[in-house]
C-alpha positions in Angstrom: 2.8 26.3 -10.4 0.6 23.3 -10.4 -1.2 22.9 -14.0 -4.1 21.1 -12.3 -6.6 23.1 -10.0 -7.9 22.0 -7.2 -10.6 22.8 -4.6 -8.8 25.4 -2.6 -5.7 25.2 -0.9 -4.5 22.2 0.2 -1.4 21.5 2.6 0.5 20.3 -0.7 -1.0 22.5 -3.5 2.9 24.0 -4.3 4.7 20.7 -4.9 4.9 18.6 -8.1 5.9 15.1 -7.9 7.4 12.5 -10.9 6.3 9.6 -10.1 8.2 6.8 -12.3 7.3 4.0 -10.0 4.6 1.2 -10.6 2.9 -1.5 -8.8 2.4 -0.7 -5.0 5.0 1.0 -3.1 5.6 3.8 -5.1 2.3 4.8 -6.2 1.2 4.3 -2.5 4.0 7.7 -1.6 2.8 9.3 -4.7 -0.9 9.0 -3.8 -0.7 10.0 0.0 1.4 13.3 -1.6 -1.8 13.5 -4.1 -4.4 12.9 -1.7 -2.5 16.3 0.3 -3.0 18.4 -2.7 0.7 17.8 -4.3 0.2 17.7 -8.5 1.6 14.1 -9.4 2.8 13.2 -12.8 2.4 9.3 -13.3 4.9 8.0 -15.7 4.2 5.0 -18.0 5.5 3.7 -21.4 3.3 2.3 -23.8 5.4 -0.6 -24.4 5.8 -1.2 -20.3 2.4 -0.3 -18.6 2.3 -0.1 -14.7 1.6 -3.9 -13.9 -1.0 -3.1 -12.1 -2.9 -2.7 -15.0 -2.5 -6.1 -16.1 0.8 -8.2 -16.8 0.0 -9.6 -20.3 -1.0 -7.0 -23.2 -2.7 -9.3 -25.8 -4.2 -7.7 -28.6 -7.9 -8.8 -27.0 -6.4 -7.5 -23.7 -5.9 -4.3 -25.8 -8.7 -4.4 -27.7 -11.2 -4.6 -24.6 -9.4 -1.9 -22.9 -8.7 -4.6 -19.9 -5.6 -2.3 -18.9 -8.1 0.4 -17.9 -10.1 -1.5 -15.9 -8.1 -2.9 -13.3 -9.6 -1.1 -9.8 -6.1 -2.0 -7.9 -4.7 0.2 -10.3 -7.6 2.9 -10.2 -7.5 3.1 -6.6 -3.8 3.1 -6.1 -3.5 6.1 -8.9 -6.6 8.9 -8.6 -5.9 12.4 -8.2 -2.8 12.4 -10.4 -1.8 13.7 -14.2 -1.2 10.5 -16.7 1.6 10.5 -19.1 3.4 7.9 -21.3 7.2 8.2 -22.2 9.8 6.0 -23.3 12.5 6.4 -20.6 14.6 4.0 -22.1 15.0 6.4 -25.2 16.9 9.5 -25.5 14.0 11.5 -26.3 11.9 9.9 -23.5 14.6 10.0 -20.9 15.4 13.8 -22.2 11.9 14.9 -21.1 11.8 13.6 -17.7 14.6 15.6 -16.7 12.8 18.6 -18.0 9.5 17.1 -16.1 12.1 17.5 -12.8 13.8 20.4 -13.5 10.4 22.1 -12.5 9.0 19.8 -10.1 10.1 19.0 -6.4 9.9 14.8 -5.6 10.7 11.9 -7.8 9.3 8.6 -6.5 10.9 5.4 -8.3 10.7 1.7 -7.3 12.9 0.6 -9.7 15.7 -2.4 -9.2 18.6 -0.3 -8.0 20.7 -0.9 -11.3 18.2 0.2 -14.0 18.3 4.7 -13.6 21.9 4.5 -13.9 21.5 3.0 -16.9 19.3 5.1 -18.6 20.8 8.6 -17.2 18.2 9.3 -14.8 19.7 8.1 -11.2 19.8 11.0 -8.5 23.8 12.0 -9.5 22.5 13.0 -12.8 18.9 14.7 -11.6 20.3 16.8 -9.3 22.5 18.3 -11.4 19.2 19.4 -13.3 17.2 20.8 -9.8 20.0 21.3 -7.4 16.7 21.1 -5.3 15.2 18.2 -5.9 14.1 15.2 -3.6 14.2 11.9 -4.5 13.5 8.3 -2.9 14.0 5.2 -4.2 12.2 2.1 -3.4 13.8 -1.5 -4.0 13.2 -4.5 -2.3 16.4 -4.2 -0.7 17.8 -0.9 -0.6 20.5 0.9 -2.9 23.6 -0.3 -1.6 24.6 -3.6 -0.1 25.4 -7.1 -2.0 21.6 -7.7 -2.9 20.9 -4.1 -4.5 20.3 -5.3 -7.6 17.8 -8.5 -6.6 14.5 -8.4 -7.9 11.8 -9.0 -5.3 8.2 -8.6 -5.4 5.8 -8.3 -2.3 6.0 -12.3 -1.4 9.7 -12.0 -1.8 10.3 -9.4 0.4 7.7 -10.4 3.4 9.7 -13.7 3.3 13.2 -11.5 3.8 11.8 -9.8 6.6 11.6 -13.2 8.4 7.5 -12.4 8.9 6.9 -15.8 8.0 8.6 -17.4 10.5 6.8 -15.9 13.3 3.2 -16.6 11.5 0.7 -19.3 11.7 -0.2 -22.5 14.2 2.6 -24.1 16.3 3.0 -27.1 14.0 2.8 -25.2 10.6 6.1 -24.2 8.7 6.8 -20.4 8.5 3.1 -19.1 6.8 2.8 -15.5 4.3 0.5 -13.7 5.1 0.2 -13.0 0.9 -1.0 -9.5 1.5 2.3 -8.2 0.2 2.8 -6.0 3.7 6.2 -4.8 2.1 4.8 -3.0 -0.3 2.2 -1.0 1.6 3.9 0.0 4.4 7.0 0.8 2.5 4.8 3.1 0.6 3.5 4.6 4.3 7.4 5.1 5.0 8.3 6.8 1.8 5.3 9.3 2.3 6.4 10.3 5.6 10.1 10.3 4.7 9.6 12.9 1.8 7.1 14.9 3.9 10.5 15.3 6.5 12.8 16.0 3.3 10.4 18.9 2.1 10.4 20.2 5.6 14.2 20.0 5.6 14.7 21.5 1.9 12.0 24.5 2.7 14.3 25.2 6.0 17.7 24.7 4.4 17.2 24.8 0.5 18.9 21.1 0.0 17.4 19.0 -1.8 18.2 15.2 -1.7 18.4 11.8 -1.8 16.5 9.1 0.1 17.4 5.4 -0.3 14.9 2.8 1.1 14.7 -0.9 1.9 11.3 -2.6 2.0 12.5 -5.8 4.0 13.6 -3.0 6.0 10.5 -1.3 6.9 8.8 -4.4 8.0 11.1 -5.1 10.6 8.7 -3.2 13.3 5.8 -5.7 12.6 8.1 -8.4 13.7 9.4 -6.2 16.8 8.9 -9.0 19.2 10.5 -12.0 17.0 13.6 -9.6 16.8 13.6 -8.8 20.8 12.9 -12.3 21.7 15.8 -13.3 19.3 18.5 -10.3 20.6 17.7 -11.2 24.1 17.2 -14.8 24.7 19.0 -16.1 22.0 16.0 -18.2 20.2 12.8 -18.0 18.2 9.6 -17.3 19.5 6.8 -19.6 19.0 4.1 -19.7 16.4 1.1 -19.2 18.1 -1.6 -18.7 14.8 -4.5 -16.8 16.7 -3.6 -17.1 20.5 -1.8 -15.4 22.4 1.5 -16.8 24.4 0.2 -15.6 27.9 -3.3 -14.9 27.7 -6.3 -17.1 27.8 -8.9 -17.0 25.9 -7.5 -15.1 23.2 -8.6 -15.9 19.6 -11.5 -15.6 16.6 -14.6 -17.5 17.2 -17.3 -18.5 14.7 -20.6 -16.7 14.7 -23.9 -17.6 13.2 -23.9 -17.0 9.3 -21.7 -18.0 6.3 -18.2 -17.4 7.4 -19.3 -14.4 10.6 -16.7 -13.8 13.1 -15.7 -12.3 16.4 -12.3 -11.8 18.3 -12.4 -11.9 21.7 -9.1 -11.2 23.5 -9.1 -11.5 27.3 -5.9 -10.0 28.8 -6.7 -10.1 32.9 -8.8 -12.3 35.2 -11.5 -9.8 35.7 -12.4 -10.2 32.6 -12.4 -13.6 32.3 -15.3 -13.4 35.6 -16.8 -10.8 33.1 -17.2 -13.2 30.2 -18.6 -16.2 31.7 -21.1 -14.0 33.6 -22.0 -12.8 29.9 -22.0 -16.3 28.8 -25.0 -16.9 31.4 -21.8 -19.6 32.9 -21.5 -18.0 36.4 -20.1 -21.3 37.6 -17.4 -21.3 35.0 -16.5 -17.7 36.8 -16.5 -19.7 40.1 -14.4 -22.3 39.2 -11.2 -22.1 41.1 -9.3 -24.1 37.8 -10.3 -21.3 35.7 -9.6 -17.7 37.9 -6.2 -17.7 37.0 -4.7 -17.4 33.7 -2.0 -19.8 34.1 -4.8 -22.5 34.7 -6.7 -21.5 32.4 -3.5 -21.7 29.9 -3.5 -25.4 30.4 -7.3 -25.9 29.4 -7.4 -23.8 26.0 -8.8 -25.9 23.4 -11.8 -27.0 26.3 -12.3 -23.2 26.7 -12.1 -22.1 23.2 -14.8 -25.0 21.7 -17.1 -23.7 24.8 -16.8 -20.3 23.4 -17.5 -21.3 20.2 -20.4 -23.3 21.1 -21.7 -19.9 22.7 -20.7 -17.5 19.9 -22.2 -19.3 16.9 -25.6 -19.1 17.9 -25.7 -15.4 18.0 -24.8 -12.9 15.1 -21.5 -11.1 15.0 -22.7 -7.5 16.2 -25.1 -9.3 18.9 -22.0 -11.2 20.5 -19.7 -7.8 20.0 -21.9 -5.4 21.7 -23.1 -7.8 24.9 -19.5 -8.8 25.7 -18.4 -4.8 24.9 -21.6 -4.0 27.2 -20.0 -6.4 30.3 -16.8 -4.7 29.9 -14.7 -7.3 27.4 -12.8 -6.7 24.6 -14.4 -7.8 21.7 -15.1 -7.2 18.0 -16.9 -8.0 14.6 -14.9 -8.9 12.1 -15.8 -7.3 9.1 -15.6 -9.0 5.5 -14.2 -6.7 3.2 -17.5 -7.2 1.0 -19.2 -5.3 4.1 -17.2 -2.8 4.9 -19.2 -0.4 2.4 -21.9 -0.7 4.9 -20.1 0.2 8.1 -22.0 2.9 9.7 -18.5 4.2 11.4 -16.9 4.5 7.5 -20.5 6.0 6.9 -20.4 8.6 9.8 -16.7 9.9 8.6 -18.1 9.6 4.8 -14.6 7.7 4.0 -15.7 6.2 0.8 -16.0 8.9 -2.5 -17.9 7.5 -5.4 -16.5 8.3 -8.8 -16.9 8.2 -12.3 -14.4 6.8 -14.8 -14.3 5.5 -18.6 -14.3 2.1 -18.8 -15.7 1.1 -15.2 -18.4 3.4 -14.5 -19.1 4.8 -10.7 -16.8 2.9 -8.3 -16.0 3.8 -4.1 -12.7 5.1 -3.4 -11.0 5.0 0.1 -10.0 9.0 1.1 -7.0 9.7 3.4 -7.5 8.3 6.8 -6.9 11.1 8.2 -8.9 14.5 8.4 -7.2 18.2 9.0 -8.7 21.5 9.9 -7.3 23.4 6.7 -8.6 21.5 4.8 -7.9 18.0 2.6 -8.4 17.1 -1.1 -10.6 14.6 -1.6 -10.9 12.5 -4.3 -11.2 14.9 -6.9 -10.2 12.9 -9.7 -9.8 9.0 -11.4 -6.7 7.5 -12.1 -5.5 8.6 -15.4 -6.1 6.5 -18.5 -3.3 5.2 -20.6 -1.4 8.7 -22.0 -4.5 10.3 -20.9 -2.5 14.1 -19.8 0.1 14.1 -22.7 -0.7 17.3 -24.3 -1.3 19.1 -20.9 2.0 17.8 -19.2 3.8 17.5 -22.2 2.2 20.6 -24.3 1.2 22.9 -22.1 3.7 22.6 -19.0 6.8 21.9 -21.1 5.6 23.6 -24.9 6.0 20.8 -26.9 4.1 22.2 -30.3 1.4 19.8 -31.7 4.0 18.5 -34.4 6.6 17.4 -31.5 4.0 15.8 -29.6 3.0 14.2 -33.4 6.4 13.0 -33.9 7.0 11.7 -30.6 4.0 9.4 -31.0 5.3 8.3 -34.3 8.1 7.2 -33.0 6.4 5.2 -29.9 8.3 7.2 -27.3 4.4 8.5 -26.4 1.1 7.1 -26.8 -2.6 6.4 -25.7 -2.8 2.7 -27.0 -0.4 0.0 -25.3 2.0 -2.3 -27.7 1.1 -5.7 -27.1 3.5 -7.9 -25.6 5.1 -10.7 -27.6 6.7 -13.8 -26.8 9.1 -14.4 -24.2 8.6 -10.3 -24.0 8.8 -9.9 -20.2 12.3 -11.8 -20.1 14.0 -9.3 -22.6 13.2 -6.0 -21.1 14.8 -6.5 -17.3 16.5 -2.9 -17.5 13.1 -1.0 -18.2 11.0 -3.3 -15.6 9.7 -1.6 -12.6 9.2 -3.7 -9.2 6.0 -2.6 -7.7 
């Protein structure tokens, strides 16, 4: 049973999770299975902290506590248990096998070569819990000729051929650098280990799930791919427009860097926007009522539009044109989105206390269900913060155990700082977020 109470019962209160990953991807999974009520065991090393919490470990780094404070890290881990092993040693890589031989998920983002090498691939974990489900994360998937290719979120959007169907007609292939790969790889791996605990609860089996990041961004580029497989070429870039439709774009508002998108998909609402623009004659001009005319005059169109939109605040342009029937919409700077009355209304962000960073918002789920979901109950774990309760109490390591272990590094609370040329001598214990 879970070692961690929570505030009732929540649709995941009877499933523990190892999670050994790091970065993004992985701690995504483990935090949607958190967020559900599952008890999640973070794994760290003190001599290889997740990199989210900062990727050089000098001793000031260390000796401000910077590795606590990093809120992509905080975010991306709250509501789970915080521990700190050694899995490249024997002792370290012995007691995550007794960590899974009483949980129910292991979540690793690991390159696809390193937990062979250290004894802790699936082969070898399912022969401790028969049951057990476990997904791995690398860029590429498990198997193939680039299995074991390091890639980080840049490196896989560019794999997924995103790029090349991104930014203005003229431009090379553009990133998007929000590191897509990542996140919605971690949206897959969630709902592919909910289906595997559905499976194992009707059948008993545990298993094994092998996933490819380029892979799961293949939808976002759905119409790249079709336009490829059935015409036999590349769509155009088209930045913020739209191929057919007209006008279709962002346009300036009044303010420091305000917005609205305003996407026109059918004549009628073209007539609807110029009557909203006050330009009734635009509406009656026989050039413009059709949307292959209107095609030809874009840029004319779009610096009229402009013209009109920048005189008025972003809310004042979104709710006229909503009001005459046109899709439009603010676009909100992340710096506002505190102050959206909608996130407001659903009470979407939880403000909570941790050491070193004081009171900060979290996102919950975005979702809601009548049983009941945990919210965010509690901050991403400090540095070896739950040793004793994982370690001591869930697996009955005595005080002198846990005493030696520490002693010999293979546990901890305070990071090793890194030394020269550091990150190119550990590749087999490196994690890929």
């Amino acid at each position: 049973m879970p070692i961690q109470g929570t505030k009732g019962a929540h649709l995941l209160s009877h499933i523990r999770v190892v999670d050994l990953s790091m970065g993004w991807s992985g701690p995504l999974a483990a935090r949607h299975l958190a967020d559900m009520g599952a008890e999640v065991v973070k794994v760290e090393a003190i001599q290889h902290l997740d990199w989210w919490r900062g990727w050089d470990l000098t001793p000031e780094m260390i000796e401000s506590k910077m590795y606590e404070q990093s809120s992509s890290f905080n975010v991306m881990n709250r509501n789970k248990l915080g521990v700190t092993l050694d899995i490249a040693s024997p002792e370290g890589a012995d007691l995550v096998k007794r960590l899974v031989r009483i949980s129910d998920v292991v979540i690793e983002n690991h390159t696809a070569s390193v937990l062979p090498k250290l004894g802790l691939d699936y082969p070898r974990l399912s022969e401790v819990n028969p049951g057990i489900i476990m997904i791995s994360l690398p860029a590429f998937g498990c198997t193939g000729s680039w299995r074991a290719y390091r890639a980080y979120g840049s490196t896989v959007e560019q794999a997924s051929g995103i790029p090349h169907l991104t930014g203005e007609p003229q431009w090379p292939p553009t990133m998007q650098h929000v590191a897509y790969g990542d996140s919605v790889a971690g949206i897959n791996a969630s709902s592919a280990l909910l289906i595997a605990l559905w499976h194992r609860q009707e059948t008993g089996e545990g298993q094994y799930i092998d996933l490819s990041q380029v892979e799961c961004l293949f939808p976002l580029e759905a119409h790249g791919i079709i336009e490829q497989s059935m015409n036999n070429r590349a769509p155009k870039r088209h930045g913020n427009r739209h191929p057919k439709h007209v006008p279709y774009g962002v346009f300036p508002c009044l303010g420091d860097d305000n917005w609205v998108v305003i996407t026109i998909t059918d004549d009628e609402e073209w007539q609807s926007l110029c009557k909203a623009m006050g330009r009734p004659d635009l509406a009656e001009d026989t050039e413009l009522m059709k949307e292959a005319k209107r095609k030809g005059r874009e840029k004319e169109l779009e610096s009229f539009i402009s013209g009109w939109t920048s005189k008025m605040e972003p809310d004042e342009v979104t709710y006229l044109l909503q009001g005459a029937g046109v899709p439009a919409a603010r676009v909100w700077a992340s710096s506002e989105l505190l102050e959206n009355p909608q996130f407001i209304e659903r009470d979407f962000f939880e403000w909570i206390d941790r050491e070193n960073v004081g009171v900060q918002p979290h996102p919950k789920a975005p979702y809601r269900v009548s049983t009941g979901l945990r919210g965010v109950e509690t901050p991403a774990p400090c540095l070896g913060e739950h040793n004793e309760k994982v370690l001591g109490e869930l697996l009955g390591l005595t005080k002198d155990e846990l005493a030696e272990l520490e002693a010999k590094g293979v546990i901890g609370r305070v990071p090793v700082a890194s030394s020269a040329g550091d990150s190119d001598n550990t590749e087999e214990i490196k994690k890929k977020p």
